[in-house]
KOLVO-508208 format. One record per residue (C-alpha): residue in one letter; x, y, z. Coordinates in steps of 0.5 Angstrom, whole numbers, plus 2048, in hexadecimal, padded with zeros to 3 digits. Layout:
REM KOLVO-508208
{site 'A',{X,Y,Z}} ...
This chain:
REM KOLVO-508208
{site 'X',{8D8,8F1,88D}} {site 'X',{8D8,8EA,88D}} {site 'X',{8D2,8E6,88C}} {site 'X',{8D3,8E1,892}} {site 'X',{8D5,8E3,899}} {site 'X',{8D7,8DB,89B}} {site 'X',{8D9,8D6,897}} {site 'X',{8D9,8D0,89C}} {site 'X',{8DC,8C9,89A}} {site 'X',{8D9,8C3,89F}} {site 'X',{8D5,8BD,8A1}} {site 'X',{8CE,8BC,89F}} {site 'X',{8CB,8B8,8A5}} {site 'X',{8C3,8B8,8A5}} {site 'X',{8C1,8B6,8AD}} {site 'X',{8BC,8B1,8AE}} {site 'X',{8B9,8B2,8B5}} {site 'X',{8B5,8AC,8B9}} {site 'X',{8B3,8AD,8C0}} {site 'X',{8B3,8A6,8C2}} {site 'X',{8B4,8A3,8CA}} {site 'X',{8BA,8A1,8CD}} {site 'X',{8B7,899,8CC}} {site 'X',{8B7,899,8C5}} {site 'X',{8BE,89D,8C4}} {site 'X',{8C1,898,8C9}} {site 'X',{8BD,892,8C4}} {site 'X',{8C0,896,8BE}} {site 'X',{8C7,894,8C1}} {site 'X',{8C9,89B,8C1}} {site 'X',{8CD,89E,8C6}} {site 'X',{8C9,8A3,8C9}} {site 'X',{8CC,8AB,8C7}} {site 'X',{8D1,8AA,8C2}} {site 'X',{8D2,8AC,8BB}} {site 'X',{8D4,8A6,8B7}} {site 'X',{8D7,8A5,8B1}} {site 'X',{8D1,8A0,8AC}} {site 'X',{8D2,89D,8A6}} {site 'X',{8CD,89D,8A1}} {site 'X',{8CB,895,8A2}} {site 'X',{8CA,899,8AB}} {site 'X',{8C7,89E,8A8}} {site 'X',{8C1,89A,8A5}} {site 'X',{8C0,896,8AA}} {site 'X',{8BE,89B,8AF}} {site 'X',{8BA,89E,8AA}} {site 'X',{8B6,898,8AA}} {site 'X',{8B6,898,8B1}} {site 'X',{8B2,89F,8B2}} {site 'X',{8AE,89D,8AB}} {site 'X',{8A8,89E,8B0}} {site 'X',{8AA,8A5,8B2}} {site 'X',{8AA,8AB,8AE}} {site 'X',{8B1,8AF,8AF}} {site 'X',{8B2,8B7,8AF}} {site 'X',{8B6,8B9,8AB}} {site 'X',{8BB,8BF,8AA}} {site 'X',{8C2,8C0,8A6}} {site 'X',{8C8,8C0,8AA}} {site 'X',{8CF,8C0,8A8}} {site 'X',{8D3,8C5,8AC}} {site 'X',{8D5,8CB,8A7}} {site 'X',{8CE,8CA,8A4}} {site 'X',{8CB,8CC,8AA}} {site 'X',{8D1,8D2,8AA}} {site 'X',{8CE,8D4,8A4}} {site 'X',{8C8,8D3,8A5}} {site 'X',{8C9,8D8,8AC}} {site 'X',{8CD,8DD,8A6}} {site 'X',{8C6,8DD,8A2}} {site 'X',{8C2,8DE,8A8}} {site 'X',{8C6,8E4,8A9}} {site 'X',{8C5,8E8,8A3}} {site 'X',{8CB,8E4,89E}} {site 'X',{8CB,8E1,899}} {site 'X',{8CE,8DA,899}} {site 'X',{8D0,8D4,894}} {site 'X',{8D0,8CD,897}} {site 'X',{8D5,8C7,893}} {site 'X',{8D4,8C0,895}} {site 'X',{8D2,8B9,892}} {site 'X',{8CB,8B6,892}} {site 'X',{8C8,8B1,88F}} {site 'X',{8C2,8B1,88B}} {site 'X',{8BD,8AD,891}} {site 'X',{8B8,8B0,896}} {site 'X',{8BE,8B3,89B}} {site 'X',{8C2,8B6,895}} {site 'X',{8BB,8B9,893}} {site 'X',{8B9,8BC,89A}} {site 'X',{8C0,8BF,89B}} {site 'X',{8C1,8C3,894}} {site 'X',{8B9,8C4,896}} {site 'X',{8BB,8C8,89C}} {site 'X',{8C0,8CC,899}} {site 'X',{8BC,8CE,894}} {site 'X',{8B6,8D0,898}} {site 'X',{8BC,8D5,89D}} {site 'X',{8BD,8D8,896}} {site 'X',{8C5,8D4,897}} {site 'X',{8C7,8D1,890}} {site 'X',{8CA,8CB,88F}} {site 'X',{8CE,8C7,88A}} {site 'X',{8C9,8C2,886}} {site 'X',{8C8,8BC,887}} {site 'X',{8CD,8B7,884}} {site 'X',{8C8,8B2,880}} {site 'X',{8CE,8AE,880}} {site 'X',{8D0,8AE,887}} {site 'X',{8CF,8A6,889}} {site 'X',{8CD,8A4,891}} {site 'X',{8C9,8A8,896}} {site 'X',{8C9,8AF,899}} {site 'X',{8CC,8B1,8A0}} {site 'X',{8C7,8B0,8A5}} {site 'X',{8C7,8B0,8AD}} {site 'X',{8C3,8AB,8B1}} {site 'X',{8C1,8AE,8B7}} {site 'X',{8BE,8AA,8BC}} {site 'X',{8BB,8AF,8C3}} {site 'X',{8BA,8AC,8C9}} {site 'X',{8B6,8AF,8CF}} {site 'X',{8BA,8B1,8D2}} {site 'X',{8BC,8B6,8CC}} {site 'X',{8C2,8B2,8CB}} {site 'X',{8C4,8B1,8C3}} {site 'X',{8C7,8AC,8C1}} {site 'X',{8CA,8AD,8BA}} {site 'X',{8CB,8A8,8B4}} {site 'X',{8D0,8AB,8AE}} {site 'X',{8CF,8A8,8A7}} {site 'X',{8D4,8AE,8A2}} {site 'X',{8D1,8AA,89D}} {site 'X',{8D3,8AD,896}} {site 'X',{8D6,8B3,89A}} {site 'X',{8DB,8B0,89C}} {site 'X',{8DE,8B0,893}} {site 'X',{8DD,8B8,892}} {site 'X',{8E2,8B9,88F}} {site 'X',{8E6,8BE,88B}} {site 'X',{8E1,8BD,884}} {site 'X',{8DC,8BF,88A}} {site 'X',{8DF,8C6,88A}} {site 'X',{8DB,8CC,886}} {site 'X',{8E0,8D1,885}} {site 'X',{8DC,8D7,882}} {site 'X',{8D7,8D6,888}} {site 'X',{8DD,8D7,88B}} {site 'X',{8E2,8DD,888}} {site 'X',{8DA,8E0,888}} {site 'X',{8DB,8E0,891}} {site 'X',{8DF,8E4,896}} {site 'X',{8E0,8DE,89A}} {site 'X',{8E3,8D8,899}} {site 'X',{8E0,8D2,8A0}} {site 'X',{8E2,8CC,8A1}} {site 'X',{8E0,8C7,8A6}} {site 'X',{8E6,8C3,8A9}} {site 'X',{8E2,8BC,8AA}} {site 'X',{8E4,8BC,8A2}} {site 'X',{8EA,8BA,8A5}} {site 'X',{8E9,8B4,8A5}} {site 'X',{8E8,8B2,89E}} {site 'X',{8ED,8B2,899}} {site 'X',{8E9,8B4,894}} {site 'X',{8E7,8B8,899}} {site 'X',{8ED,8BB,89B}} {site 'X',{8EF,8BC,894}} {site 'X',{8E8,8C1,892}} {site 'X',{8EA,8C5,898}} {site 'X',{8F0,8C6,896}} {site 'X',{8F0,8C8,88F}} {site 'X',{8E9,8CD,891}} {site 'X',{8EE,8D0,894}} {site 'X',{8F4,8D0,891}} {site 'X',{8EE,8D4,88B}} {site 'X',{8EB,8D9,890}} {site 'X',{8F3,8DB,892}} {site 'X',{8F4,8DB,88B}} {site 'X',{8EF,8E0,889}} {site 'X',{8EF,8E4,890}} {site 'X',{8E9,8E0,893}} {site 'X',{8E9,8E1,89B}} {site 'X',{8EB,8DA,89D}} {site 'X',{8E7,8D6,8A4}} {site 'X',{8E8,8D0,8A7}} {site 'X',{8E4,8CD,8AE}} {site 'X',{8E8,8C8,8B1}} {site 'X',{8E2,8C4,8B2}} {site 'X',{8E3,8BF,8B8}} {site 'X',{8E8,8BC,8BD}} {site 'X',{8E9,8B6,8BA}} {site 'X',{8EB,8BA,8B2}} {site 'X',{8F2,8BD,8B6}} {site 'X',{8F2,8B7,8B9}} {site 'X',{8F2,8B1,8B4}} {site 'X',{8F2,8B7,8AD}} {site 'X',{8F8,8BC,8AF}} {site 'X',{8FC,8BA,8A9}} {site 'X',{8F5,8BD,8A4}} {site 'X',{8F3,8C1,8A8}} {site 'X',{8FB,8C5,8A7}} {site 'X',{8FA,8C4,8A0}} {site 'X',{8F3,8C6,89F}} {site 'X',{8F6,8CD,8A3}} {site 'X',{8FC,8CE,89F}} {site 'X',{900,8D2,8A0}} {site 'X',{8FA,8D7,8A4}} {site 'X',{8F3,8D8,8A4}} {site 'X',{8EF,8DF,8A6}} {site 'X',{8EA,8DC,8AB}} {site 'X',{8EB,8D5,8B0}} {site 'X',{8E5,8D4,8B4}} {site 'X',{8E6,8CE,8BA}} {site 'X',{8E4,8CD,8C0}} {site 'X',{8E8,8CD,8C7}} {site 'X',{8E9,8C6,8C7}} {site 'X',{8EC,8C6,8BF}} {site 'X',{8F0,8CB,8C0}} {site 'X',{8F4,8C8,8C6}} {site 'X',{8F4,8C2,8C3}} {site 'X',{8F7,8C5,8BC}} {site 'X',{8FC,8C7,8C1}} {site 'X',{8FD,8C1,8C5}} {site 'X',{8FD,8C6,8CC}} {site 'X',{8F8,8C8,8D2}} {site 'X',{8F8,8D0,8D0}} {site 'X',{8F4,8D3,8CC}} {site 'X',{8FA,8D9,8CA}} {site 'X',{8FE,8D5,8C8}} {site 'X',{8F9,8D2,8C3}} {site 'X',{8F7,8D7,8C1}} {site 'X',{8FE,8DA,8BF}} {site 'X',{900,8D3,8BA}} {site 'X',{8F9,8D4,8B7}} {site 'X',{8FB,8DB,8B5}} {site 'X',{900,8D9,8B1}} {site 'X',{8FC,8D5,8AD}} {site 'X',{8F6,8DA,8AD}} {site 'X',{8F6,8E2,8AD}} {site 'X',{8EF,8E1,8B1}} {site 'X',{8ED,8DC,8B6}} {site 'X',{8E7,8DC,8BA}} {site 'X',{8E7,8D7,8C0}} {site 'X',{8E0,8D4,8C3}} {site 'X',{8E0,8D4,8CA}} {site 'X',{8D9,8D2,8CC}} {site 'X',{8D5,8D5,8D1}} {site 'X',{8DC,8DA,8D1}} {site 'X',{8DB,8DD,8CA}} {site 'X',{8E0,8DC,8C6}} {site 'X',{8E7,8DF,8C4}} {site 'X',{8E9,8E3,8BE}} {site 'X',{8F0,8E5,8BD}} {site 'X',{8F3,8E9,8B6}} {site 'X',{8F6,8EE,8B4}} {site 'X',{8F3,8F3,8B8}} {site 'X',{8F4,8EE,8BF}} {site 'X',{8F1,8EA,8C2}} {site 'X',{8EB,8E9,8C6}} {site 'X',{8E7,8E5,8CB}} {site 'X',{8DF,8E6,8C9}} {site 'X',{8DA,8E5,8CE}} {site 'X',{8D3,8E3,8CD}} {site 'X',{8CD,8E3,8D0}} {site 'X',{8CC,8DD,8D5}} {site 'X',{8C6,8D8,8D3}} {site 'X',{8C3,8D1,8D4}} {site 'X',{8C6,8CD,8CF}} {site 'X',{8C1,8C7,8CC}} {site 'X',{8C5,8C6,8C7}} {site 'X',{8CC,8C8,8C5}} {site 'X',{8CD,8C4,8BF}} {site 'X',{8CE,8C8,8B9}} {site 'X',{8D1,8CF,8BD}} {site 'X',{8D7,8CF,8BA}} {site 'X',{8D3,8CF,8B4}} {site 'X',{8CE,8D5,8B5}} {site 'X',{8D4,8D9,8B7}} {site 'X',{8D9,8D8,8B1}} {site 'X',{8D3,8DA,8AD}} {site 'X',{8D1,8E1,8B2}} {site 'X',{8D8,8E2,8B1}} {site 'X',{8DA,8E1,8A9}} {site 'X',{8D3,8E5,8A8}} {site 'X',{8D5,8EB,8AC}} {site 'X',{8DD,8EB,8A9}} {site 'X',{8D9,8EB,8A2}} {site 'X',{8D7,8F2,8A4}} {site 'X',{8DE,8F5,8A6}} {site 'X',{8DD,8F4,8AE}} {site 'X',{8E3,8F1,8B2}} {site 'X',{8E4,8EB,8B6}} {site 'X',{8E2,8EE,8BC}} {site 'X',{8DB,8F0,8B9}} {site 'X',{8DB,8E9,8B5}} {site 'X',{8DC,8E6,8BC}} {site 'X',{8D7,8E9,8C0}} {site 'X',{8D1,8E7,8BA}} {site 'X',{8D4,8E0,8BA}} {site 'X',{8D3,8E0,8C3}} {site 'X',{8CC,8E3,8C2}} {site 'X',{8CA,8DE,8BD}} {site 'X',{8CD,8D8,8C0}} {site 'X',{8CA,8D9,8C7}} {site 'X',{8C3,8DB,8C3}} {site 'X',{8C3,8D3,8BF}} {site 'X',{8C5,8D0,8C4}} {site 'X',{8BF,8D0,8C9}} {site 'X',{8BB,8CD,8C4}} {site 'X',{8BC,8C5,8C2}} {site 'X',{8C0,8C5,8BB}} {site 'X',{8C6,8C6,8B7}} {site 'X',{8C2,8CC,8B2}} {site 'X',{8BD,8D1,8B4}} {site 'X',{8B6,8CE,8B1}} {site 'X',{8B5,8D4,8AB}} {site 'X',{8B9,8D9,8A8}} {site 'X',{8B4,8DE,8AB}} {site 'X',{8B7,8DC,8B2}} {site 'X',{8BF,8DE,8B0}} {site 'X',{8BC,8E5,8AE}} {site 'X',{8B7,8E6,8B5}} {site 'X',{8BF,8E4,8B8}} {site 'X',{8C3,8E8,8B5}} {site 'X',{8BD,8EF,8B6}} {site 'X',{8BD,8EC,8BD}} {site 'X',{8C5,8EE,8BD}} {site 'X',{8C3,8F4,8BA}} {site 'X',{8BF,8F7,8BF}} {site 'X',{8C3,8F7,8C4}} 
């Protein structure tokens, strides 16, 4: 048995969250809920401006709250990703290790800031977001530990890596190494706008096959460039074995060699769908790490998608949140 059930490669985004009236956003000069892209001189100066408030913080990163839904489900989950030795870098390794996920060291020679986010919430609930990758965009390759991950069953990649060169790059020797030593191998396609503008990486980053995709609904139709969802699915299958499709309030689609389905979920009021996608992918990897099939893992990811997003946030508040879902699902 191996020693860690995910090895998940990503982003290190730490979420700086400030409520604020729509006034000073608007004095801010910020288009009111977007998700921009700052640099680190943008960063600062919104520091500067909210120097009177005390933001909430909360990692993010899209496969480091997979991880961290594996771990609240009872697996083991080893996290790689760049972060510098500052106050956000610290908070973010701080967090995995209290969730009991390991993490790379930090690199003491890592120049620049880590990753962080910029979340301005208005009144109205509207989040405006303003994304500083920092020194997560460079991970790269050296980033890699490749005895934490000939130590894991599954291999996780985060499609947003798609759009670093270097990034691109660590993806695909993680898995070229997992195929070379019989590591399952999973990939997220991340957002619309990665199969839009990051095909080409994406491809290479799949090679020939992955085990496992996960996508949403407008990914995959974009994947394909067509309205139906059947046909999408079917080119998706030629470049993974298992493809798990988020529909929203739909449930999802899981189609493998065992067929393919259409899973429903129970109907809820959604506060908040940021981080569904997330939430499902790890329900599902940490149900087929114990041999369930993809229809199981589906079923789990629905329920535990559907259970997050009546709450405001990406991620559950504590480890204890992600065991309390999944003894709910047990239950019924």
């Amino acid at each position: 048995m191996k020693h860690y059930d995910l090895y998940a490669i990503g982003n290190a985004l730490v979420d700086e969250t400030y409520t604020i009236t729509d006034t000073q956003l608007e004095e801010l000069n910020i288009e009111k809920g977007g998700m921009n892209l700052v640099d680190s001189e943008h960063l600062i100066r919104l520091r500067q401006a909210m120097s009177n408030s005390t933001p909430e913080r909360i990692g993010g990163g899209s496969a480091a709250n997979s991880t961290f839904a594996l771990t609240g489900f009872g697996g083991r989950g080893f996290y790689c990703c760049r972060i510098a030795d500052d106050v956000t870098g610290n908070f973010f390794a701080g967090e995995l290790g209290e969730a009991g996920i390991d993490i790379n060291p930090i690199d003491l020679s890592v120049k620049g800031m880590s990753g962080c986010c910029v979340v301005f919430v208005t009144p109205d609930a509207e989040r405006t977001m303003n994304t500083y990758l920092g020194v997560s965009e460079e991970i790269s390759e050296t980033d890699i530990n490749q005895g934490a991950l000939n130590r894991s069953e599954t291999l996780f990649i985060e499609g947003y890596l798609a759009a670093s060169t270097t990034g691109t790059s660590a993806a695909i020797q993680a898995r070229e190494f997992a195929e070379e030593n019989q590591i399952q191998t999973s990939l997220t396609l991340s957002d619309p706008s990665m199969v839009t503008n990051f095909r080409d990486s994406l491809e290479k980053i799949c090679g020939e096959r992955v085990d496992i995709l996960f996508c949403n609904e407008e990914e995959a139709l974009s994947w394909k460039g067509s309205d139906r969802i059947d046909l999408a699915i079917r080119e998706l299958r030629e470049i993974a074995s298992n493809v798990f499709v988020t529909l929203g309030k739909n449930g999802s689609i899981c189609s493998s060699s065992d067929g393919q389905y259409q899973v429903k979920t129970s109907q809820v009021e959604a506060v908040d769908t940021n981080g569904a996608g997330d939430i499902y992918a790890g329900a599902c990897l940490s149900t087929l790490s114990t041999g369930a099939s993809a229809y199981e893992a589906a079923q789990f990811g629905n329920f535990a998608a559907s259970k997050l997003v009546t709450q405001p946030g990406a991620r559950l508040s504590n480890m204890q949140a992600y065991k309390n879902i999944k003894t709910a699902y047990k239950s019924l």
